[in-house]
C-alpha positions as CSV (number, residue, x, y, z in Angstrom):
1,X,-7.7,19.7,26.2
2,X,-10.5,20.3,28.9
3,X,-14.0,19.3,28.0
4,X,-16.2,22.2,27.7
5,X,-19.7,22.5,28.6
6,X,-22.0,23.4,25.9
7,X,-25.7,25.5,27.0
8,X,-27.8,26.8,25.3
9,X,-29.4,30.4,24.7
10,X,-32.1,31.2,27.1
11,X,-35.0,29.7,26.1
12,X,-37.2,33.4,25.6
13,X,-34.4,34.2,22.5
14,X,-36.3,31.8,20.1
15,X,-39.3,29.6,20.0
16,X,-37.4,25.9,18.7
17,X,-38.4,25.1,15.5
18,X,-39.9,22.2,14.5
19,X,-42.9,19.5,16.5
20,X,-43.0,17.6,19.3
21,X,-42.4,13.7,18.4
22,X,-44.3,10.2,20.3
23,X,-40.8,10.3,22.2
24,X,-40.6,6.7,21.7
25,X,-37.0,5.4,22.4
26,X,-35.3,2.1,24.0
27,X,-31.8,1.4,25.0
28,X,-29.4,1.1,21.9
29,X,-32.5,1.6,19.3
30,X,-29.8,3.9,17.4
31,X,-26.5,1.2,17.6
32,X,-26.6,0.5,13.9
33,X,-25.9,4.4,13.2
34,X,-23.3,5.3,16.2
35,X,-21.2,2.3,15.1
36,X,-21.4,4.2,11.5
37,X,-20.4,7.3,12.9
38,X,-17.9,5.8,14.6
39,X,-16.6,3.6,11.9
40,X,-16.8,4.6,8.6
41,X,-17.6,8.9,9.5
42,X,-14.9,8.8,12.1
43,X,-12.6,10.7,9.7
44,X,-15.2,13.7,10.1
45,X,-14.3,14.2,14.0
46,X,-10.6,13.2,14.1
47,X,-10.7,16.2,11.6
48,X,-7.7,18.8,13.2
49,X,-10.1,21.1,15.0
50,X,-11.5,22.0,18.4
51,X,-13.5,19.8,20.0
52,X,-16.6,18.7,17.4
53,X,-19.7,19.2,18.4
54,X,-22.5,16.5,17.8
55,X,-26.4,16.9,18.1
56,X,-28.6,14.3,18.9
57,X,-31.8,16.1,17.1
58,X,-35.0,15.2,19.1
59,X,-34.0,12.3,21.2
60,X,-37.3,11.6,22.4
61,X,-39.0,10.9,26.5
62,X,-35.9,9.2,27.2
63,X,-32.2,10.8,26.8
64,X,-30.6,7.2,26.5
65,X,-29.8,7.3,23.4
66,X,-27.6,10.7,23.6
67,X,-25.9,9.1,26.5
68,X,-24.9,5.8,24.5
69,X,-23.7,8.2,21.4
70,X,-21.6,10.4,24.1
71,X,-19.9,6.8,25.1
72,X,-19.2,5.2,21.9
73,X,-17.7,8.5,20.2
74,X,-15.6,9.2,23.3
75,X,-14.1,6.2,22.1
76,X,-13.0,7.7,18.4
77,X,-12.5,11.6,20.1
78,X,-11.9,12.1,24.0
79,X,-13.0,15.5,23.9
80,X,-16.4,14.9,21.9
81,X,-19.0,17.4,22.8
82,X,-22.6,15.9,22.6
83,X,-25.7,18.0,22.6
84,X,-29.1,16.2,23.3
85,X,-31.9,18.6,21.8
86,X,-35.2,18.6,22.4
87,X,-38.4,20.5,21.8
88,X,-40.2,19.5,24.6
89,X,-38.8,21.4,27.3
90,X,-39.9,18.5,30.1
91,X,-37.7,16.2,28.3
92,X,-35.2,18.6,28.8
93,X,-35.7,18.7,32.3
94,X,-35.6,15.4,32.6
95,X,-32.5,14.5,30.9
96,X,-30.4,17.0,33.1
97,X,-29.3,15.3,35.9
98,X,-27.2,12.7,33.3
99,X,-25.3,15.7,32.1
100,X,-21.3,15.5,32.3
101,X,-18.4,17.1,30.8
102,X,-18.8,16.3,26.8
103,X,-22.4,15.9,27.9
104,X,-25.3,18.6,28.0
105,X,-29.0,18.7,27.1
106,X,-30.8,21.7,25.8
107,X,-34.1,22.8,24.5
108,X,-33.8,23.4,20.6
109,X,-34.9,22.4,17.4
110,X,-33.9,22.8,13.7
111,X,-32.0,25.6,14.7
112,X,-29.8,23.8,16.0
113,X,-28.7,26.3,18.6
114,X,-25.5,26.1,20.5
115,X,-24.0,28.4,23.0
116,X,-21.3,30.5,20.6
117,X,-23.5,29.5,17.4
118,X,-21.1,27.9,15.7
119,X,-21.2,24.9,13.6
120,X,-21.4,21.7,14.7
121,X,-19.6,18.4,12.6
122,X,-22.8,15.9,13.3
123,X,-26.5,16.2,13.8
124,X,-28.3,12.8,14.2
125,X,-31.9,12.9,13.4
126,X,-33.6,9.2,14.1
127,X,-37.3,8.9,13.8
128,X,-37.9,13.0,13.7
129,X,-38.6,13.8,10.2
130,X,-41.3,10.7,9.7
131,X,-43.9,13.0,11.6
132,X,-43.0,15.2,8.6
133,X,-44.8,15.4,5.1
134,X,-42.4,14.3,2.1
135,X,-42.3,17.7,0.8
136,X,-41.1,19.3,4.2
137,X,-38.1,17.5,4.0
138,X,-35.7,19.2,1.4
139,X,-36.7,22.3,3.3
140,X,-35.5,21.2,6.8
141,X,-32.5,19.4,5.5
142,X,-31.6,22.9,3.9
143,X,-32.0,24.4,7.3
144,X,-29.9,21.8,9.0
145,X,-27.3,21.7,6.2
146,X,-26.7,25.2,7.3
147,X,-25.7,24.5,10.6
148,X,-22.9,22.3,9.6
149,X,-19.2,22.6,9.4
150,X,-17.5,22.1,6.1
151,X,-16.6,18.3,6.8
152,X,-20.2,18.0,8.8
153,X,-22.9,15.5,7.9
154,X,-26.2,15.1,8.7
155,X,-28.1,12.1,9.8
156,X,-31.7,11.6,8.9
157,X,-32.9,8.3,9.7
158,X,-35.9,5.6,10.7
159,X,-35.3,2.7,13.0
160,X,-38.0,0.2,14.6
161,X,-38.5,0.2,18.2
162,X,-35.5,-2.4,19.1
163,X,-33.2,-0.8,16.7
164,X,-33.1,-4.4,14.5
165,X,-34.3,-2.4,11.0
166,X,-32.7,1.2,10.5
167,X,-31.9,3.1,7.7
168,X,-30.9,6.5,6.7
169,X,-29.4,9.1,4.5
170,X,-25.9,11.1,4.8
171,X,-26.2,14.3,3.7
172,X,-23.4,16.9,3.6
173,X,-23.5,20.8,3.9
174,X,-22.2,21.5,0.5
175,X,-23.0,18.4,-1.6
176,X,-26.7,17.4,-0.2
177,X,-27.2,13.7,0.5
178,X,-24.5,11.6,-0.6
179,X,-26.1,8.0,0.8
180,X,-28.5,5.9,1.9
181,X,-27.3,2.8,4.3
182,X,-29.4,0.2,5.4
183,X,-28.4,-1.9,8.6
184,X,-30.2,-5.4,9.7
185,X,-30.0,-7.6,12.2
186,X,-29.3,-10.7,10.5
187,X,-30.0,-13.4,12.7
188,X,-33.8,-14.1,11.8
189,X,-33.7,-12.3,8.8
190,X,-36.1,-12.9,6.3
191,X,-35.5,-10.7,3.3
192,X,-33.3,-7.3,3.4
193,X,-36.1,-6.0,1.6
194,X,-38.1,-6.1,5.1
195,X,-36.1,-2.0,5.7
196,X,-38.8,-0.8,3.1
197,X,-41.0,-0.2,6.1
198,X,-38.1,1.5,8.1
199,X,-37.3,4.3,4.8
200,X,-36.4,7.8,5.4
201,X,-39.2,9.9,5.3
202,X,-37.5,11.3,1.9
203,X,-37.6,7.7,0.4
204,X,-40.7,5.3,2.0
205,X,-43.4,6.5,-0.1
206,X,-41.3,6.5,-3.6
207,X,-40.9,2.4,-2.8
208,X,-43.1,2.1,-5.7
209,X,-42.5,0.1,-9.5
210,X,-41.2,2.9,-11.6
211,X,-38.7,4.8,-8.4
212,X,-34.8,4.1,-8.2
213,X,-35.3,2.6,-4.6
214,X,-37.8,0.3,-5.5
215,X,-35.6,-0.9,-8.0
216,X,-32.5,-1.0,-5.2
217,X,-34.6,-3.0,-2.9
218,X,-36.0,-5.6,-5.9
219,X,-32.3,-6.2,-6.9
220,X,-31.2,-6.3,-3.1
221,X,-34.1,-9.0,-2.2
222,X,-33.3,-10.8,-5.7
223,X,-29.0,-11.3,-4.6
224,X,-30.4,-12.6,-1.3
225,X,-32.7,-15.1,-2.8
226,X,-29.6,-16.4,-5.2
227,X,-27.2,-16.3,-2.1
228,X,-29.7,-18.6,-0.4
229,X,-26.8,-21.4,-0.7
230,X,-24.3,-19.4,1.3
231,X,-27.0,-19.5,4.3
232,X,-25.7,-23.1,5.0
233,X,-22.4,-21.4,6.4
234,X,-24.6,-18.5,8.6
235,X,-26.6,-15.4,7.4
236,X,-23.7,-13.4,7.5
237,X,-22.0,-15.6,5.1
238,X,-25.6,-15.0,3.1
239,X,-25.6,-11.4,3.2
240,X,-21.9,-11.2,2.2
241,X,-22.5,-12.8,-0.9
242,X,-25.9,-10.9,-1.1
243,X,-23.6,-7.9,-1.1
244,X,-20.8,-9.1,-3.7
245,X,-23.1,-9.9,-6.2
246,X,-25.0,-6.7,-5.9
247,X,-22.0,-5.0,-6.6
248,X,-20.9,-7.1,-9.9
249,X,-24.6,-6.4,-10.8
250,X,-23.5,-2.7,-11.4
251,X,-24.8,-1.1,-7.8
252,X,-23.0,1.7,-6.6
253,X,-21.9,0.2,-3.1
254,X,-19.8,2.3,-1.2
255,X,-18.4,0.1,1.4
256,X,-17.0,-3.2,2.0
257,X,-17.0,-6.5,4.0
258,X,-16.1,-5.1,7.0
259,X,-19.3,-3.5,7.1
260,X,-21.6,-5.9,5.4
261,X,-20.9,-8.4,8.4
262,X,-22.5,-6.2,10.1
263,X,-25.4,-6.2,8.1
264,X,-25.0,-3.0,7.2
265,X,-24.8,-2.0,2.9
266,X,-24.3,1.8,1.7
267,X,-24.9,2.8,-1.9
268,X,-24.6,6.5,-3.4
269,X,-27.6,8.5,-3.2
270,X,-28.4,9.2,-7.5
271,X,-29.0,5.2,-7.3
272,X,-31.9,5.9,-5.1
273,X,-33.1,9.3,-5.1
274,X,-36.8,10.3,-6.0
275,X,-37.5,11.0,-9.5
């Protein structure tokens, strides 16, 4: 099947909704989450359809990050369409001499607009909806949810500059957020409690005594501490046995050790969600 280009509406139909972010981005900041999509959400765009469509919400001064998503998910589906969106409509500019076919940039926001309006089967939003009161949130999620298919997911995650911490939440159009994942680089690693300061917007400021996710991260920092044994054979080894014993301790882990050698952990979305 031929690629086809996906524009957007001219830009006079509809102000974009949503702000301007810093922009901040650096070559494969957003690794940890394409190799999810990829991996474990890969089912959503081998889905029998036309080509799926994924947006890359707000990716920043630089459109190096929608690029390295077109690239790795070309890998799962050849005829992956990727939108870059931004609000800013010099970044827009910018970014359009790196288009290709699969590969177009467009000014937009939480519309999520696409050139025949239809839905799209992922929107990644990294580092957009921190600028964002806690109480905004449920709001834009709604408005994004809308824009999904049926098998679509959204998302909405925080990552530091050199992509080592990242987080985020999967939500779905018709069941709301089903995850959170956390990803860490391991070598170097510390404590997997160090992602508190990388929390979705929906989740940093509840990382208090009393909220589910505090308790998540106290029970995740505790299995590190009694896995400290296992760091004679690596960290990975570590965080492998971090992750078993999380699970026997009741957590509602969703994945497996494939993905915890990556340093990466998922658990269902009721074990953390604001009270």
């Amino acid at each position: 099947m031929a690629a086809t280009r996906h524009t957007l509406p001219p830009v006079s139909r509809a102000k974009p909704e949503g702000r301007i972010t810093r922009g901040t981005t650096n070559p494969n900041r957003l690794r940890r989450a394409d190799r999810w999509l990829a991996g474990t959400q890969a089912w959503r765009l081998r889905a029998p359809m036309d080509a799926p469509v994924v947006v890359d919400l707000g990716y920043g001064a630089s459109p190096v990050t929608a690029v390295e998503l077109h690239d790795r998910l070309r890998r799962v589906r050849r005829d992956v369409q990727v939108l870059g969106l931004e609000i800013d409509p010099e970044r827009v500019a910018a970014a359009a001499g790196l288009e290709r076919p699969g590969l177009a940039f467009g000014l937009g926001g939480f519309e999520v607009p696409t050139a025949d309006g239809g839905p799209v089967t992922v929107v990644r939003a990294f580092n957009v909806l921190r600028q964002y009161d806690e109480a905004e949130v449920a709001p834009i999620w709604a408005r994004l949810r809308s824009r999904l298919a049926p098998s679509g997911v959204l998302v909405d995650g925080t990552c530091d500059e050199l992509g080592r911490l990242a987080s985020w939440v999967a939500v779905e159009r018709d069941a709301g957020p089903v995850s959170l994942t956390v990803s860490m680089r391991l070598r170097g690693l510390v404590s997997p409690a160090e992602v508190a300061e990388r929390l979705p917007k929906a989740l940093i400021h509840r990382n208090v005594p009393g909220e589910r996710v505090h308790g998540f991260l106290a029970a995740l920092d505790q299995a590190w501490r009694y896995a400290a044994p296992q760091a004679a054979y690596g960290a990975r080894a570590r965080f492998l046995e971090t992750a078993w014993r999380l699970k026997a301790d009741g957590w509602p882990v969703l994945d497996g050790p494939a993905r915890w050698r990556l340093g990466e952990l998922s658990v269902r979305w009721e074990a953390v969600s604001p009270r």
